[in-house]
C-alpha positions in Angstrom: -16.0 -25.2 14.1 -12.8 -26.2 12.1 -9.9 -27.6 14.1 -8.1 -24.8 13.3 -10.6 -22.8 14.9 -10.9 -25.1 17.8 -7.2 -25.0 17.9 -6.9 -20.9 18.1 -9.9 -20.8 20.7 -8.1 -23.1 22.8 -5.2 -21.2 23.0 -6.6 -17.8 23.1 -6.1 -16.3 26.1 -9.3 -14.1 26.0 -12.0 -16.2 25.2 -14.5 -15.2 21.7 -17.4 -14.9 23.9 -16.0 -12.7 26.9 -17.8 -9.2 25.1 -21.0 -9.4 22.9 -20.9 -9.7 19.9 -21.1 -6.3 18.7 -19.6 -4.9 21.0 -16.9 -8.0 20.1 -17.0 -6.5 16.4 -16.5 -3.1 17.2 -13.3 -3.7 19.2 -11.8 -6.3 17.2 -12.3 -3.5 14.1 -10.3 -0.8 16.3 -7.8 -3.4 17.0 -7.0 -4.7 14.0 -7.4 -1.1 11.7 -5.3 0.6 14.2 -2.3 -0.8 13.2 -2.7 -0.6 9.7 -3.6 2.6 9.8 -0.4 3.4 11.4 1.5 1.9 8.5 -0.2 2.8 5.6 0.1 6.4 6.6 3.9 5.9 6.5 3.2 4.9 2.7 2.5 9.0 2.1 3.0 10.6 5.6 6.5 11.7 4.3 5.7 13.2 0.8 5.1 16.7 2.4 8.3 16.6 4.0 10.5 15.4 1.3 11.4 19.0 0.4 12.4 19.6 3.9 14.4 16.8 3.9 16.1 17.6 0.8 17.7 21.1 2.2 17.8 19.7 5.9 19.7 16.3 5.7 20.5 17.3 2.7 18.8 15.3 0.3 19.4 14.4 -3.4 16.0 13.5 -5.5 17.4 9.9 -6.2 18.3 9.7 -1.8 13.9 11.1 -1.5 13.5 8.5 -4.1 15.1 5.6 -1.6 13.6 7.3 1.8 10.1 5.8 0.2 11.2 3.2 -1.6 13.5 1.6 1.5 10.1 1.6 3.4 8.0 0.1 0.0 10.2 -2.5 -0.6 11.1 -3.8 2.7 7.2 -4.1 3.2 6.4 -5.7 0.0 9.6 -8.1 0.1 8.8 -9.0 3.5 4.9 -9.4 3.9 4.1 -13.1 2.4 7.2 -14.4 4.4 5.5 -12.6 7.3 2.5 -14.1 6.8 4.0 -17.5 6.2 5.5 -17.3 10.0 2.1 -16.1 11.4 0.6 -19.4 10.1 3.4 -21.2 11.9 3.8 -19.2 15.3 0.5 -17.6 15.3 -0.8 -14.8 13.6 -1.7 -12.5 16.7 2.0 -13.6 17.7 4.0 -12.4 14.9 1.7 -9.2 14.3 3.1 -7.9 17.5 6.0 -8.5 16.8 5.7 -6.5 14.0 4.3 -3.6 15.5 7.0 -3.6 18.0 9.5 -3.5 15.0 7.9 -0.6 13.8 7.7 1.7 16.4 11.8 1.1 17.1 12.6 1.4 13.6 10.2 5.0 13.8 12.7 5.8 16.6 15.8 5.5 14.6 14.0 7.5 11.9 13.4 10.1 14.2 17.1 9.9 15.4 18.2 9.6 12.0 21.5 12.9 11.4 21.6 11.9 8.1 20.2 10.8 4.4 21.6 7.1 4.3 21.1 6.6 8.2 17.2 7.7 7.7 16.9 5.2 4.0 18.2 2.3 6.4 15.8 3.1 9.2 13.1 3.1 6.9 14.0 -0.1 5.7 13.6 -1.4 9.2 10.6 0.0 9.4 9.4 -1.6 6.5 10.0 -4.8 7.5 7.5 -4.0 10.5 4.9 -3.0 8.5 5.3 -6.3 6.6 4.2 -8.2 9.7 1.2 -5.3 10.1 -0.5 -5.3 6.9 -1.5 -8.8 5.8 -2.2 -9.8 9.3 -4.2 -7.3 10.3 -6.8 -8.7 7.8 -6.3 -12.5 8.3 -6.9 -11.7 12.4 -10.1 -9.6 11.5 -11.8 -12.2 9.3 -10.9 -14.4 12.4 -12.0 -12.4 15.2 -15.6 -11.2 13.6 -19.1 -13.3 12.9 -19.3 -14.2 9.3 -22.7 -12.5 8.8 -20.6 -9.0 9.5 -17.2 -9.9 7.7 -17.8 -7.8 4.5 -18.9 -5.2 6.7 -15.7 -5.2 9.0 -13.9 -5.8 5.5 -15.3 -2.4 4.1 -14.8 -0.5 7.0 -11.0 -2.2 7.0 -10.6 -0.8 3.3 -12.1 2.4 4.2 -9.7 2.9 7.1 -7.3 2.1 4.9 -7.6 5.1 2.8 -7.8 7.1 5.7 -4.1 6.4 6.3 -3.5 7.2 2.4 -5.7 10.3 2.5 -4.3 11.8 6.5 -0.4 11.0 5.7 -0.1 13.9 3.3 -1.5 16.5 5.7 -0.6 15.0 9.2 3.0 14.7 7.7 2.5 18.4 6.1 1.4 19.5 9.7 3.6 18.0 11.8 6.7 19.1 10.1 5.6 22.3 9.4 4.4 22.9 13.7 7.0 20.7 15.1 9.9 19.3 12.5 10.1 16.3 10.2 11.5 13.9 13.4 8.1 14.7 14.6 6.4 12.1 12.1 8.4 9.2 13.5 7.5 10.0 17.0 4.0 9.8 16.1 3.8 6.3 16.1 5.4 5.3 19.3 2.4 6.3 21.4 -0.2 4.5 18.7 2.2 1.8 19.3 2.0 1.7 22.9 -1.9 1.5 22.9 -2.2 -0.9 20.0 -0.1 -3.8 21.2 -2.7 -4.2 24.7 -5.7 -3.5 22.8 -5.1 -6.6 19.7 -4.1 -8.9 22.8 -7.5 -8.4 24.2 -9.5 -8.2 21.4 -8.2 -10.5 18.9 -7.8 -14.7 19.3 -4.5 -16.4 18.1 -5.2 -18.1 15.3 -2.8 -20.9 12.8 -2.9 -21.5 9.4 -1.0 -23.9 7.3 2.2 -25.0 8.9 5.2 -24.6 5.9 8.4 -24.0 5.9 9.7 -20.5 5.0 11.0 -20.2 1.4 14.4 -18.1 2.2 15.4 -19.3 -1.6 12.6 -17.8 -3.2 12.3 -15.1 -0.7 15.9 -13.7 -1.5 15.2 -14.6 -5.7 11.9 -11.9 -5.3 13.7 -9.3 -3.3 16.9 -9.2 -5.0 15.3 -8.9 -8.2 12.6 -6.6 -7.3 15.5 -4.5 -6.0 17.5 -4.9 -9.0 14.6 -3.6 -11.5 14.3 -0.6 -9.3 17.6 0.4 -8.8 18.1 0.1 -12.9 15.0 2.2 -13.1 15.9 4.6 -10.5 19.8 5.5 -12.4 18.8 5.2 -15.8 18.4 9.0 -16.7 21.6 9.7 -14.9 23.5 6.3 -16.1 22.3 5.9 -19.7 19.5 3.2 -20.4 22.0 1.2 -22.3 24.9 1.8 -19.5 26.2 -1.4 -18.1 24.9 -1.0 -15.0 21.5 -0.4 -15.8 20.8 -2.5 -18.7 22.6 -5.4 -16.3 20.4 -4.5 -13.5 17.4 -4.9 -15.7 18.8 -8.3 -17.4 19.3 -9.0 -13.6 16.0 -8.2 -11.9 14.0 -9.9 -14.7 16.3 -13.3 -14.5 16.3 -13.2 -11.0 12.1 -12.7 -10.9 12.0 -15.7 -13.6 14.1 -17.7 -11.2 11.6 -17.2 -8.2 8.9 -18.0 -10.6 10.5 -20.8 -11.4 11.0 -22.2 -7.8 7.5 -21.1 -6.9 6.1 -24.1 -9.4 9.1 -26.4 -7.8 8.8 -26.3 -4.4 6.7 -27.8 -1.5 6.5 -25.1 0.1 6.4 -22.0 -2.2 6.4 -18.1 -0.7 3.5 -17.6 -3.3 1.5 -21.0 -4.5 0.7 -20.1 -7.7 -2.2 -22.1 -8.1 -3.5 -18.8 -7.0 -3.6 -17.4 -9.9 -5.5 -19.6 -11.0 -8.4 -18.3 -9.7 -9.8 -15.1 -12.1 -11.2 -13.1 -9.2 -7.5 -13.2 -7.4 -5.3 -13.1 -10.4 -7.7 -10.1 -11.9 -7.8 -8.4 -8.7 -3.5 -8.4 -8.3 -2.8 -7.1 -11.5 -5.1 -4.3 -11.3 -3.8 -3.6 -7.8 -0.2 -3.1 -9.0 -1.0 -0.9 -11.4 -3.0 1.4 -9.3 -0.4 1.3 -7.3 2.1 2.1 -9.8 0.1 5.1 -11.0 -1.8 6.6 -8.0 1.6 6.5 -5.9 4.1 7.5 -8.3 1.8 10.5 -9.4 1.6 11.3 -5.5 5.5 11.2 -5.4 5.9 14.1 -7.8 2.6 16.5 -7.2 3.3 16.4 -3.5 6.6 17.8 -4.4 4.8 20.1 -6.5 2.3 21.9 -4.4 5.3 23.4 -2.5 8.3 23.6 -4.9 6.4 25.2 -8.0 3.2 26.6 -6.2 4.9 27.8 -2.9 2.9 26.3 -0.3 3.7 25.4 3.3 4.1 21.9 3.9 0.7 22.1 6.1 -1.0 24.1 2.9 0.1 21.3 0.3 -1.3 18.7 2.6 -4.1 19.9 3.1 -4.7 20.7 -0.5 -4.2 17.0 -1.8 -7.4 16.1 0.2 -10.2 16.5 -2.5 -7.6 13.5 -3.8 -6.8 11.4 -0.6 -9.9 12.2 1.6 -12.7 11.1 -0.4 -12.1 7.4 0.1 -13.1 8.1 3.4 -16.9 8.6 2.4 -16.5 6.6 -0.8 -14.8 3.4 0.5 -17.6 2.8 3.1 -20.2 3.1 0.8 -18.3 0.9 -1.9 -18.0 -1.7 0.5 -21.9 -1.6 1.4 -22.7 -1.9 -2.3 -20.0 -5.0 -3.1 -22.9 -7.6 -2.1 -25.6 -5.9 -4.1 -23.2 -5.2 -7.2 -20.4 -7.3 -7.2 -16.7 -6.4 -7.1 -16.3 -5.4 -11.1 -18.1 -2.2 -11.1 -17.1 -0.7 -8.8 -13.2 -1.5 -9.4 -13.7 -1.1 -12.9 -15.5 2.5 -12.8 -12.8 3.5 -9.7 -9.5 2.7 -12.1 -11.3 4.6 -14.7 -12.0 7.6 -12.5 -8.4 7.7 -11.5 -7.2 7.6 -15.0 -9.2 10.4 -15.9 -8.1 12.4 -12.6 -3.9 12.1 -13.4 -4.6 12.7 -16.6 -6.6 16.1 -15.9 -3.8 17.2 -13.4 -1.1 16.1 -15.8 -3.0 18.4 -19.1 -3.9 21.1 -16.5 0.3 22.0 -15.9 1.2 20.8 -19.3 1.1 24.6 -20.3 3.7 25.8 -17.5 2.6 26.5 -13.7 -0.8 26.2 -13.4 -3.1 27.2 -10.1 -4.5 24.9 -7.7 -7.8 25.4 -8.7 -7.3 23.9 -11.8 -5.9 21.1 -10.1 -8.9 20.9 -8.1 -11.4 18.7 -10.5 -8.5 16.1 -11.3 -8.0 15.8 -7.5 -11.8 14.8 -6.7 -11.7 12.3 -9.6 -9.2 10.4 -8.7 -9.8 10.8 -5.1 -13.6 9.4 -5.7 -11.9 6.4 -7.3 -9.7 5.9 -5.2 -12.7 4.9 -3.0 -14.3 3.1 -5.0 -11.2 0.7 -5.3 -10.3 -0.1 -1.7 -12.6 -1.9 -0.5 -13.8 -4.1 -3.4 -10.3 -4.9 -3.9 -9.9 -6.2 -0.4 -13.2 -8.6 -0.9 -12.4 -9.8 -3.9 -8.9 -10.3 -3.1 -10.6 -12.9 -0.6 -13.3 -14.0 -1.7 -12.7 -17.3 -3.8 -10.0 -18.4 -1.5 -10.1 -21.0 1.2 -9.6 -19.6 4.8 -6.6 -21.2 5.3 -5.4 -19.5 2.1 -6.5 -15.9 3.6 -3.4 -15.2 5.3 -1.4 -16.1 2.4 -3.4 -14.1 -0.5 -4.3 -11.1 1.3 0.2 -10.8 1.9 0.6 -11.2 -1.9 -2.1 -8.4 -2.8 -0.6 -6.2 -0.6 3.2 -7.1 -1.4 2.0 -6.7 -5.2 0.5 -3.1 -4.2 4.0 -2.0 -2.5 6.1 -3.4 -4.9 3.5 -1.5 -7.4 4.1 1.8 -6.0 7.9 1.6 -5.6 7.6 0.5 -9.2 5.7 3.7 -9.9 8.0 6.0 -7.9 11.2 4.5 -10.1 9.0 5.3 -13.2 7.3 8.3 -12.9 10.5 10.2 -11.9 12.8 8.7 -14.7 10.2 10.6 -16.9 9.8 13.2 -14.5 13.6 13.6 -14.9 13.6 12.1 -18.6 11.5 15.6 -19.9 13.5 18.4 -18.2 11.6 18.3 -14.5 13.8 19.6 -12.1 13.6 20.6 -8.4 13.2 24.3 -8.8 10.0 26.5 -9.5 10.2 27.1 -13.0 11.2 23.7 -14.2 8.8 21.2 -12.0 5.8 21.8 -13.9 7.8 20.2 -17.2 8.8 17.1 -15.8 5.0 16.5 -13.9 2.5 16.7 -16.5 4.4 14.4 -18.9 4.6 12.1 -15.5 0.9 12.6 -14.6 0.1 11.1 -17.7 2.2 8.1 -17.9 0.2 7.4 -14.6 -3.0 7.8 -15.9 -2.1 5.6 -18.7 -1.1 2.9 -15.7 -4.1 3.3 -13.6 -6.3 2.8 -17.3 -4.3 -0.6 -17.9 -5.7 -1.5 -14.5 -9.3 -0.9 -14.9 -9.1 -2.7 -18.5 -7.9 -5.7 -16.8 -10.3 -5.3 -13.7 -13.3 -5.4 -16.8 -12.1 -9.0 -17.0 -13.3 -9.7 -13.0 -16.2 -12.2 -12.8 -19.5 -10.9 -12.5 -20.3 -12.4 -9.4 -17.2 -12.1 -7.8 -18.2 -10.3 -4.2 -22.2 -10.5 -4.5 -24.2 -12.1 -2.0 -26.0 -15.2 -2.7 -29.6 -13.9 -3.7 -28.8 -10.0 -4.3 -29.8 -8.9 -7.5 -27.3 -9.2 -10.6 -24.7 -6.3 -11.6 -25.7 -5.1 -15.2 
């Protein structure tokens, strides 16, 4: 046993052995995936209600825009300093901390009268989440034998896309039976039960001690910020407007700064010696742009389904599931076949489904308003690879790092993936906008296929770079070798 180990068993209050050890698994799975699942459905659980919200509150697009984006970018600015403090204070610690933050900020979003008071709440919110998602990992990898790590890995993953796949039609339900407030209220009870349940089942744990970069921290989210905001104004603005041009300039000096300070410092947000390794650096990139692509696509046909089709919010919900829902078979199985394959196939083959998906739903409206059913093949493609790139991304995202490195790469895949998809939001609706797409029946179907295919084209950059993943990246020692 490491001293770390030794360290967290000695101040755990529940000791490792008190259940057996499946029975040890089990719970420590339900503890950790309970909370995540919690906040990745508040990645998507609002899409169906956006065009509630924009005659309710009211709403303009670029104020939809910033009720996801508040949440995105709070989580992504906010998860590797998150993980940084559960190294320091303790992981278990600070990831009930952040659970805690979430379900007050939910409240506020439920209490929210109008469009900037909700955009702020969601910020808060975000900055939960941050403490959720990155943790939630690092604690599982803790809690569970080594022998069943990629197991509790994939079923991580696949609960995972559970949250993607249900926030489209729980959201679509809930505001359609009860009102949109009724999504934020959700999570208070889930709150209430998860905080008890990770206490018991999962140790405290440490990981390296460092101080928290607040210089580089502030570079990355100022400039993150920046880039988005320029993106977000520059149909309405003028690309070449002050403004936007400067917020470009602004954002890309202020990310070369961090960058910069990252290779300085002693104690880096993000050591980029990272990156050195293939496996993580490959694994990133293709992970922002799926992110970019999937989630800014999911932006606009969500919006779609009920705006230029004329369903319910329930009935648009429930319709995105041959998308969201098949990573609930798929991921499992994905992660069952990462030992025998290795990570590259299966992330390769899922970008590439995906691709082809956006880019059938994107040619299938190109003509003017098309019907679901033709929507309907796209939908299963991407949702199949979806699946297929959950899981393996979560292995590999791990599996050339030291442990005490976990904490600290799993934060910056998933702050990459969050920044990814407010990224993609910021895009996909300046073309949206950019080609005549507007928020009435007859003119959504212009602006979305010319957006659905700009995604497609982002999710295909991603599986080119995953092709560049090392073979053995994810394989168990002995299993046969990927073709």
């Amino acid at each position: 046993m490491t001293a770390t180990a030794e360290r967290a068993e000695r101040r755990s209050p529940i000791p490792r052995s008190r259940t057996p050890r499946r029975a040890g698994t089990a719970i420590a799975l339900v503890a950790a995936s309970l909370p995540m699942f919690m906040a990745t459905l508040d990645n998507l659980v609002m899409t169906t209600a956006l065009p509630v919200l924009h005659t309710e509150l009211p709403a303009s697009l670029e104020q939809l825009q910033w009720m996801v984006n508040a949440y995105t970018l709070s989580f992504a600015s906010l998860m590797i300093a998150a993980a940084t403090l559960g190294d320091r204070w303790g992981r278990r610690r600070v990831f009930v901390g952040g659970i805690t933050v979430f379900a007050l900020a939910s409240i506020a979003s439920a209490l929210a009268t109008s469009a900037g008071a909700l955009i702020a709440a969601r910020a808060v919110q975000g900055a939960g989440a941050a403490a959720i998602m990155p943790l939630s990992l690092t604690l599982l990898a803790a809690a569970v034998p080594p022998a069943r790590r990629a197991m509790a890995i994939g079923v991580w993953g696949g609960v995972s896309g559970l949250g993607v796949a249900l926030g489209p039609v729980i959201g679509g339900a809930v505001v359609q039976g009860i009102s949109w407030e009724a999504i934020f209220w959700l999570n208070v009870p889930v709150a209430l039960v998860a905080i008890p349940l990770v206490r018991y089942a999962l140790p405290e744990s440490f990981g390296r001690r460092q101080r928290l970069d607040l210089l580089g921290l502030a570079l990355a989210a100022a400039g993150v910020v920046a880039i988005v905001w320029a993106v977000i104004h520059g149909n309405d603005d003028g690309w070449t407007s002050t403004p936007v041009a400067g917020g470009l300039v602004l954002g890309a000096a202020l990310v070369a700064a961090f960058l910069v300070r990252e290779s300085r410092t002693d104690h880096p947000l993000v050591p980029l010696r990272l990156f050195r390794v293939r496996s993580f650096a490959v694994t990133n990139a293709s992970a922002f742009l799926f992110s970019a692509g999937v989630f800014g696509t999911v932006f606009v046909l969500s919006q779609y389904l009920q705006i230029a089709l004329g369903y319910s919010p329930l009935q648009a919900g429930i319709r995105t599931l041959p998308w969201t829902a098949a990573p609930m078979i798929v991921a499992p199985i994905a992660g069952m076949l990462a030992p025998r394959l290795g990570v590259r196939p299966l992330l390769t083959a899922g970008l590439a489904l995906q691709s082809a998906g956006l880019a059938w739903q994107g040619l299938a409206v190109a003509g003017g308003v098309s019907t679901y059913v033709d929507l309907v093949p796209g939908l299963a493609l991407a949702g199949i690879g979806m699946g297929l790139t959950f899981a393996p991304s979560a292995t590999a995202v791990l599996a050339d790092m030291a442990p005490d490195d976990h904490g600290t790469a799993s934060s910056v895949n998933s702050t990459l993936r969050e920044m990814g998809g407010a990224v993609g939001v910021a895009v996909l609706v300046a073309v949206f906008t950019a080609t005549g797409g507007t928020l009435t029946p007859a003119g959504y179907a212009d602006g979305l296929a010319p957006a659905a295919l700009v995604g497609a084209a982002i999710v295909g950059a991603g599986a080119i770079v995953a092709a560049f993943m090392p073979r053995a990246t994810g394989r168990a020692a002995g299993a046969a070798p990927a073709a």
